[in-house]
C-alpha positions in Angstrom: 8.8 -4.2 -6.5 12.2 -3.2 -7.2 13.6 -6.4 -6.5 11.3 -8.4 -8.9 11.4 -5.6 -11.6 14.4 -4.4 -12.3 17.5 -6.0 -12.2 20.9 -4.6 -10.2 24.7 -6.2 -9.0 24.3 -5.4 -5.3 22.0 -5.3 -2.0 23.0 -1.6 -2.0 22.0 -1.1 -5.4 18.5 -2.2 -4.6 18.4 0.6 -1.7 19.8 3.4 -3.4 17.1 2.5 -6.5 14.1 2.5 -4.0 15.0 5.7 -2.2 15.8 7.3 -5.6 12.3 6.3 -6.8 10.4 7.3 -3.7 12.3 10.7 -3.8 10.9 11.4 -7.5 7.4 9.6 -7.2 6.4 10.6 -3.7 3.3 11.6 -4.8 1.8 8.7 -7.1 3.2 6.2 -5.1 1.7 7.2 -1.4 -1.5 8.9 -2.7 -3.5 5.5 -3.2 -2.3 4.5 0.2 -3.6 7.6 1.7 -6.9 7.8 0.5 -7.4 3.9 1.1 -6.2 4.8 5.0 -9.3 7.7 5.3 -11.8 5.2 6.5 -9.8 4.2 9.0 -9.2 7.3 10.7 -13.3 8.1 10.3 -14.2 4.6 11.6 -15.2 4.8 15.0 -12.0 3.3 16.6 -10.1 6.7 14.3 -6.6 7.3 15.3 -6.0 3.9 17.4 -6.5 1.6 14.9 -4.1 3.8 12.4 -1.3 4.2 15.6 -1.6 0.0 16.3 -1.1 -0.5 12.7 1.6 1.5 12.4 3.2 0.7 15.2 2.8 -3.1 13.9 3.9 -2.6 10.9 6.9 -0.8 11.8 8.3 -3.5 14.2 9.3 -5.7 11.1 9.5 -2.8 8.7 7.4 -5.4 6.6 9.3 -7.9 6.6 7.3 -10.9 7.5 4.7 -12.4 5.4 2.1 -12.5 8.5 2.9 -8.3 7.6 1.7 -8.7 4.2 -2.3 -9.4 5.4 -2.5 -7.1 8.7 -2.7 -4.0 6.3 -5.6 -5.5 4.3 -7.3 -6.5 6.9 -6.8 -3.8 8.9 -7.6 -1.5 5.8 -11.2 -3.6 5.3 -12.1 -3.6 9.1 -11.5 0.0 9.0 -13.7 0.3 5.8 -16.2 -2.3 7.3 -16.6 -0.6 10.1 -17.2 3.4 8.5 -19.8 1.5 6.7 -21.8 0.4 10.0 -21.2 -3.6 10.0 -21.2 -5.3 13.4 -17.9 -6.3 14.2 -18.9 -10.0 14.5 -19.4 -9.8 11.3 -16.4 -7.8 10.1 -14.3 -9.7 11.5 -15.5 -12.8 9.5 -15.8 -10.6 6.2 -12.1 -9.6 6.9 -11.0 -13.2 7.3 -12.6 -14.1 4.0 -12.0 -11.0 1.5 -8.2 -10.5 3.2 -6.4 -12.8 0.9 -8.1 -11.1 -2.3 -7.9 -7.8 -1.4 -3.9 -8.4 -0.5 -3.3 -9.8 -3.8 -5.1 -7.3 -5.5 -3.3 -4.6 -3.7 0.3 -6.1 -4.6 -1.0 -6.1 -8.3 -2.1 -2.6 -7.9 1.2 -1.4 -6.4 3.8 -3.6 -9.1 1.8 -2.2 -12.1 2.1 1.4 -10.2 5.5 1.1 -9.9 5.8 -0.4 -13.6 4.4 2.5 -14.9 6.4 5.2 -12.8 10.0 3.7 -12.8 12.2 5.2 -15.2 9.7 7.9 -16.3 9.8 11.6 -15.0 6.8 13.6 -14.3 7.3 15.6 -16.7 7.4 13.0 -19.1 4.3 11.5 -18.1 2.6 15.0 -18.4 3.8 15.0 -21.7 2.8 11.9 -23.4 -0.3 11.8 -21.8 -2.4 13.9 -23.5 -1.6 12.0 -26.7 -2.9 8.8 -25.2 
């Protein structure tokens, strides 16, 4: 988001911007993640689906495209699966709401981070009970 959104000379700029803003918004910004990774740990495959993802995911350190849909179809088998569907039929469900669910969670996340860059939490606290 950093890249696309704000606007800086250097490679190293970009880095130092992203750890600064994962320093102040820890909390906002890997909440939604969490609570979106609960199924998955209560689904019935728990702890090994979490481990293979993350162990997938940190390989590229997100950095390939085929990245961008194994955590949304992951997250939905995971969610599919603490609901009770067969996983014949999971699997199909995932192939089909993947796509929409990865593009609505790179909305989610820009607009998070559109909203949190460059404002304190103090700041928030502040102006948001006049909103």
């Amino acid at each position: 988001m950093i890249i696309y959104q704000v606007r800086h000379g250097s490679p190293l700029e970009v880095l130092k911007t992203s750890y600064e803003f994962v320093l102040e918004n820890w909390i906002e910004w890997f909440l939604p993640f969490t609570l979106i990774l609960i199924p998955i740990i209560l689904s019935p495959m728990g702890l090994q689906s979490f481990f293979s993802l993350s162990s997938r995911l940190g390989r590229g350190a997100g950095l390939e495209f085929s990245q961008l849909l194994v955590l949304p179809f992951t997250v939905l088998g995971g969610w599919l699966g603490y609901v009770g569907i067969p996983a014949s039929i999971s699997w199909y469900l995932g192939i089909l709401l993947t796509p929409p669910l990865a593009v609505a969670m790179l909305l989610f996340r820009g607009h998070l981070f559109a909203s949190l860059h460059g404002v304190s939490r103090r700041q928030r606290r502040f102006v948001s009970p006049f909103n």
